[in-house]
DSSP file (Angstrom, degrees, kcal/mol; ACC not computed):
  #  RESIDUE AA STRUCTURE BP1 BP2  ACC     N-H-->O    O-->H-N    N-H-->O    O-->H-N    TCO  KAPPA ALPHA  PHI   PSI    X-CA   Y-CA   Z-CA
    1    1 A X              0   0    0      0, 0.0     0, 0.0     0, 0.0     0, 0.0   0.000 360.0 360.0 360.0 117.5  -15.0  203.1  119.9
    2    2 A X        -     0   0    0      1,-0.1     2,-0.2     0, 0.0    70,-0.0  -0.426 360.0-121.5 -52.5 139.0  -15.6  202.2  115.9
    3    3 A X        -     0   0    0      1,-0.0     2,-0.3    69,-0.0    -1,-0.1  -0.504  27.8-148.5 -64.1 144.3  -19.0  201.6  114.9
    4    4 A X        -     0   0    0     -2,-0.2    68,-0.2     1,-0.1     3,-0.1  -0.684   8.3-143.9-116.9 158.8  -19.3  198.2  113.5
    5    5 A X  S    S+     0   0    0     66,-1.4     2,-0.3    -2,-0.3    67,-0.2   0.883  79.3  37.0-114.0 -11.6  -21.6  197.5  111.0
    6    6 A X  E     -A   71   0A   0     65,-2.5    65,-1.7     2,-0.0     2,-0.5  -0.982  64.3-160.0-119.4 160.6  -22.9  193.9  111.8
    7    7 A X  E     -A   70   0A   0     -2,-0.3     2,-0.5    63,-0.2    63,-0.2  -0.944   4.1-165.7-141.9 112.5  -23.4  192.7  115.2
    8    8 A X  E     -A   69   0A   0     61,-3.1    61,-1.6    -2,-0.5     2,-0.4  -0.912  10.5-146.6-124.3 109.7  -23.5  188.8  116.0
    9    9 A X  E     -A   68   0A   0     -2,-0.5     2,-0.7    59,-0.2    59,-0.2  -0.765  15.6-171.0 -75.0 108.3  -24.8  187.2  119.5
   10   10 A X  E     -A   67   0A   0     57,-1.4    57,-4.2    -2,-0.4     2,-0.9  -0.926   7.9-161.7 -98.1 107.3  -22.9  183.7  120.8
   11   11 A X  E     -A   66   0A   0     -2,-0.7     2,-0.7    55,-0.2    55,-0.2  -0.752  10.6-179.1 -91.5  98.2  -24.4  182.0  123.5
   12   12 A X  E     -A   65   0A   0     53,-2.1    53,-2.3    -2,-0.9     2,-0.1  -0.863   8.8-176.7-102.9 119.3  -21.5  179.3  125.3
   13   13 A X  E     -A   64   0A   0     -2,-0.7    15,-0.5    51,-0.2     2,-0.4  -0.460  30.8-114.9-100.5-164.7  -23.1  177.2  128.5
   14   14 A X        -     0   0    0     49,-0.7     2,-0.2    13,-0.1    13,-0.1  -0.804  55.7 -75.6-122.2 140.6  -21.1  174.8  130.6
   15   15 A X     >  -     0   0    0     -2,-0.4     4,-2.4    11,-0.3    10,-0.1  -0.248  25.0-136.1 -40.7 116.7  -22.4  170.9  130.2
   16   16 A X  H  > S+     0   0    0      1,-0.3     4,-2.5    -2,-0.2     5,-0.2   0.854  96.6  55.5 -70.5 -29.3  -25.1  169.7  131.6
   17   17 A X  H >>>S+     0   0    0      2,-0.2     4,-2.6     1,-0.2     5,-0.8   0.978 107.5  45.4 -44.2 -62.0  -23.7  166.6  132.7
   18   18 A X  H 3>5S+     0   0    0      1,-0.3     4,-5.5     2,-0.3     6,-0.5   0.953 106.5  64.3 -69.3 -41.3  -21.0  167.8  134.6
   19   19 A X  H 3<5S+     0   0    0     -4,-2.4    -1,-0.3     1,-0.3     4,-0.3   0.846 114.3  31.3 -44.1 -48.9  -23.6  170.4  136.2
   20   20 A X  H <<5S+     0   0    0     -4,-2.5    -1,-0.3    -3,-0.7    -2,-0.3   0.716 125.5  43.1-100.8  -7.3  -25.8  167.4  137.8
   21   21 A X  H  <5S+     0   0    0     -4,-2.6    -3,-0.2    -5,-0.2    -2,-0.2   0.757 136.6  15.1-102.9 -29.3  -22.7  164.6  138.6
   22   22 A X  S  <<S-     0   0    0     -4,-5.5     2,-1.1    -5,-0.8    -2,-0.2   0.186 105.6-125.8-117.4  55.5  -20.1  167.0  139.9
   23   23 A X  S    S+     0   0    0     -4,-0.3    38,-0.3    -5,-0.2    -4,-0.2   0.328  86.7  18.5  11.5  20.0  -22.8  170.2  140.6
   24   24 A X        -     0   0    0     -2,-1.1    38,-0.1    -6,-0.5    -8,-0.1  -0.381  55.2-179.0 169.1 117.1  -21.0  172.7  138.8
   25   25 A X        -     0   0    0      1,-0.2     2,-0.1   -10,-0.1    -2,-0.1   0.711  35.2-134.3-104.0 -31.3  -18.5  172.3  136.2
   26   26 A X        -     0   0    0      2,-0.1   -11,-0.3   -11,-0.0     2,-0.3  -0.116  50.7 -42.3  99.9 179.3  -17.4  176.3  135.0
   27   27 A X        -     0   0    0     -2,-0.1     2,-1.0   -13,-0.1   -13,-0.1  -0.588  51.6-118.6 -70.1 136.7  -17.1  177.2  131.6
   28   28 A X    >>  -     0   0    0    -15,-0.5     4,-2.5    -2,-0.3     3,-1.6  -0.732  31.8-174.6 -94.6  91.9  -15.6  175.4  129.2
   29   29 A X  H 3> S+     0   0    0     -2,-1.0     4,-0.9     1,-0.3    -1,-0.2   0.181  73.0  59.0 -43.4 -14.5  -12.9  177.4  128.0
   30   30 A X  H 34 S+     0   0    0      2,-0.1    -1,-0.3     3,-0.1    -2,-0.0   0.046 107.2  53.4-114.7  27.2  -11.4  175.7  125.0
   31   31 A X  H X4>S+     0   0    0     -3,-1.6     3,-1.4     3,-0.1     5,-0.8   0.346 105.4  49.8-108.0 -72.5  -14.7  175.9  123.5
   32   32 A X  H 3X5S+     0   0    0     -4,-2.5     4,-2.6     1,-0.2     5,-0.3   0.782 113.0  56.1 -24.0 -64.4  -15.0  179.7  123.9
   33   33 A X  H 3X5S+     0   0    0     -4,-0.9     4,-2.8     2,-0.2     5,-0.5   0.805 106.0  40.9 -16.0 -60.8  -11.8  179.6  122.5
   34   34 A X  H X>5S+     0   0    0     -3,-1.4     3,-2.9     1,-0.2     4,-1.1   0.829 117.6  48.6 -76.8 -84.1  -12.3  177.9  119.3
   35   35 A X  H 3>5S+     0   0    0      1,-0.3     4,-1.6     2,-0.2     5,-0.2   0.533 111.0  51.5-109.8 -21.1  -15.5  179.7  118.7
   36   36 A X  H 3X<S+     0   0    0     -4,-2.6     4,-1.9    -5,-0.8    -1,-0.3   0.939 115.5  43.5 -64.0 -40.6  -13.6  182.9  119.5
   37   37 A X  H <X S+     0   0    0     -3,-2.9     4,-2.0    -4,-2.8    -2,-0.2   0.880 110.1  54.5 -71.5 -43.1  -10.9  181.8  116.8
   38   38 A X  H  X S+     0   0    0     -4,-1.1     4,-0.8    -5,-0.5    -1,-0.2   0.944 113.4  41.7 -66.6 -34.7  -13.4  180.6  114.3
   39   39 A X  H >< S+     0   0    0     -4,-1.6     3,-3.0    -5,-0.2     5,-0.5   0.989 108.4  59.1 -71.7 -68.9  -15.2  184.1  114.3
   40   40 A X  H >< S+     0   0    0     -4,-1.9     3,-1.3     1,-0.3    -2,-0.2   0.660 102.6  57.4   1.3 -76.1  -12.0  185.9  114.4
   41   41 A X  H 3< S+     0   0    0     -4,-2.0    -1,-0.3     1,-0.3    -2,-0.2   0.774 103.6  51.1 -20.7 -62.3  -11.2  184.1  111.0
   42   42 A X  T << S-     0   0    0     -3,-3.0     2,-0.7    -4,-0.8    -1,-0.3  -0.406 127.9 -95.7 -93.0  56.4  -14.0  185.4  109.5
   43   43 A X  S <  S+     0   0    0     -3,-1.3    29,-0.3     1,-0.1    -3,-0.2   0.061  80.5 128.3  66.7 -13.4  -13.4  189.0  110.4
   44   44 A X        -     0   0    0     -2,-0.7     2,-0.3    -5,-0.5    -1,-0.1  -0.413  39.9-155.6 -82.5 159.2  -15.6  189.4  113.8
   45   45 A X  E     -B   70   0A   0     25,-0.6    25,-1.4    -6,-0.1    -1,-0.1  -0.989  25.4-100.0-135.8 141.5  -14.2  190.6  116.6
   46   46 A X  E     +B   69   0A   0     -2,-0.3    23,-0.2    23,-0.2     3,-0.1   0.049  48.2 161.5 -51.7  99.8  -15.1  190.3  120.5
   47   47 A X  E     -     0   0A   0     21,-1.1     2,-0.3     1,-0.3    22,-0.1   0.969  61.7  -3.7 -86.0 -52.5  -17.1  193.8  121.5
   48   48 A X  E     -B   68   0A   0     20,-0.5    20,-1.4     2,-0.0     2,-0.5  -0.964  61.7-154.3-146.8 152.3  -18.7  192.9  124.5
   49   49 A X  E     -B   67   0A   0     -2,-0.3     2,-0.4    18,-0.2    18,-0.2  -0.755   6.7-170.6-152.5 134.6  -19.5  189.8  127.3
   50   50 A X        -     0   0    0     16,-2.8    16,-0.2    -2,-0.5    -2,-0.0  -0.604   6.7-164.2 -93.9  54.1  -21.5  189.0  129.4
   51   51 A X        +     0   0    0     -2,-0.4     2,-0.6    14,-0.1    14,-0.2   0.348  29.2 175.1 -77.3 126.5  -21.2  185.5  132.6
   52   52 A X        -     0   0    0     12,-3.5    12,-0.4     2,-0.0     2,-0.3  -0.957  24.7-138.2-136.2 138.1  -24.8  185.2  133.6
   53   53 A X        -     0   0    0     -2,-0.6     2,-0.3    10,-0.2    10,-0.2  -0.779  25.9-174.2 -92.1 147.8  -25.8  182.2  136.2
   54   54 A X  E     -C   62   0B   0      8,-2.0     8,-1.0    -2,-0.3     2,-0.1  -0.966  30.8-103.8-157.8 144.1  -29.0  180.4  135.3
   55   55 A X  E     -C   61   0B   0     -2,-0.3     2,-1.3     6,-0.2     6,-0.3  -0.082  29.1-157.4 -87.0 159.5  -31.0  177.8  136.9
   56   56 A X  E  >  -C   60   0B   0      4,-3.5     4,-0.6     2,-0.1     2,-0.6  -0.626  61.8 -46.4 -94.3  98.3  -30.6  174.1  135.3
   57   57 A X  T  4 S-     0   0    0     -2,-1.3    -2,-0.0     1,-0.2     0, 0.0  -0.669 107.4 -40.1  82.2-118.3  -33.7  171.8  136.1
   58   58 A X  T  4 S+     0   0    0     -2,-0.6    -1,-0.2     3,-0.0    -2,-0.1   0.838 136.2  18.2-108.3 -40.4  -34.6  172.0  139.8
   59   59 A X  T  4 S+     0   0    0     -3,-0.4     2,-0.5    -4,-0.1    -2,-0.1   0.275 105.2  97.1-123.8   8.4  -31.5  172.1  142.2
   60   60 A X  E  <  -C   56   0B   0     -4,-0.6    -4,-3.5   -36,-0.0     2,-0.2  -0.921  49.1-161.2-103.3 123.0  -28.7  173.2  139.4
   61   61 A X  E     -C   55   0B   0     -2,-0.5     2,-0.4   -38,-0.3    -6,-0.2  -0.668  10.5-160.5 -51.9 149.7  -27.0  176.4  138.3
   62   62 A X  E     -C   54   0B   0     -8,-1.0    -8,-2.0    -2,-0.2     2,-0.3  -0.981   9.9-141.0-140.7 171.6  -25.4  176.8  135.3
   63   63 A X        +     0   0    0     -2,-0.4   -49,-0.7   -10,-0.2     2,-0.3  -0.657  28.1 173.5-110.7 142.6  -22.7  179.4  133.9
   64   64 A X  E     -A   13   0A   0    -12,-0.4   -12,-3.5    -2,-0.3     2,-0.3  -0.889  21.5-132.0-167.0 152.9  -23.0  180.6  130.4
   65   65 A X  E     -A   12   0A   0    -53,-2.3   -53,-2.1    -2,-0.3     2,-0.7  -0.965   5.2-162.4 -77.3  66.1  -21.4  183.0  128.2
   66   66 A X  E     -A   11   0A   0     -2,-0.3   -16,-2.8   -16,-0.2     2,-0.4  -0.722   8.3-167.5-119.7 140.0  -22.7  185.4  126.0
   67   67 A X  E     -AB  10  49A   0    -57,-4.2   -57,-1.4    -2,-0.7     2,-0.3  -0.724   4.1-160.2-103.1 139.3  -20.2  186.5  123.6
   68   68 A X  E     -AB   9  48A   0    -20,-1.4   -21,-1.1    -2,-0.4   -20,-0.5  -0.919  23.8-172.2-101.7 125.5  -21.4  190.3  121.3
   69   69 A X  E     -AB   8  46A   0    -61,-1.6   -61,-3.1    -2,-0.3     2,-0.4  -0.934   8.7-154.5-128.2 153.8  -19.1  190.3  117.9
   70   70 A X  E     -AB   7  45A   0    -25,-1.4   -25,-0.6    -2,-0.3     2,-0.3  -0.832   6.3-160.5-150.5 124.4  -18.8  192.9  115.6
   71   71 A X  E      A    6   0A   0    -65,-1.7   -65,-2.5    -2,-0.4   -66,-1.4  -0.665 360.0 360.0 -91.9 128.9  -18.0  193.1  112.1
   72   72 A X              0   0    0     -2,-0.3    -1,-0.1   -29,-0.3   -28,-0.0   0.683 360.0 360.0 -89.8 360.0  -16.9  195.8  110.1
């Protein structure tokens, strides 16, 4: 694996709305997207990622994303 020489954290969650009216909603996947496409653009590229559950208020989970890029 190339070493990269800058290294850039993106944090994507799922909506909090959808999380309390329908109790879980997923990821929203044409956001990752664009934010995958926008880095891309400006040269980073996807090293590593993580899906971590976390709780939302009192009775909620929520899904979130965290995206590691790295630019050479």
């Amino acid at each position: 694996m190339s070493d990269f020489k800058e290294y850039k954290v993106v944090h994507v969650t799922e909506g909090g709305c959808g999380t309390i009216l329908l109790g879980s909603s997923g990821l929203p996947l044409k956001r990752i997207e664009s934010v995958l496409n926008e880095e891309a653009s400006n040269g980073w590229q996807l090293v590593f990622q993580v899906l971590e559950q976390k709780r939302f208020w009192l009775f909620w989970t929520r899904e979130a994303a965290i995206l590691t890029l790295g630019r050479r």
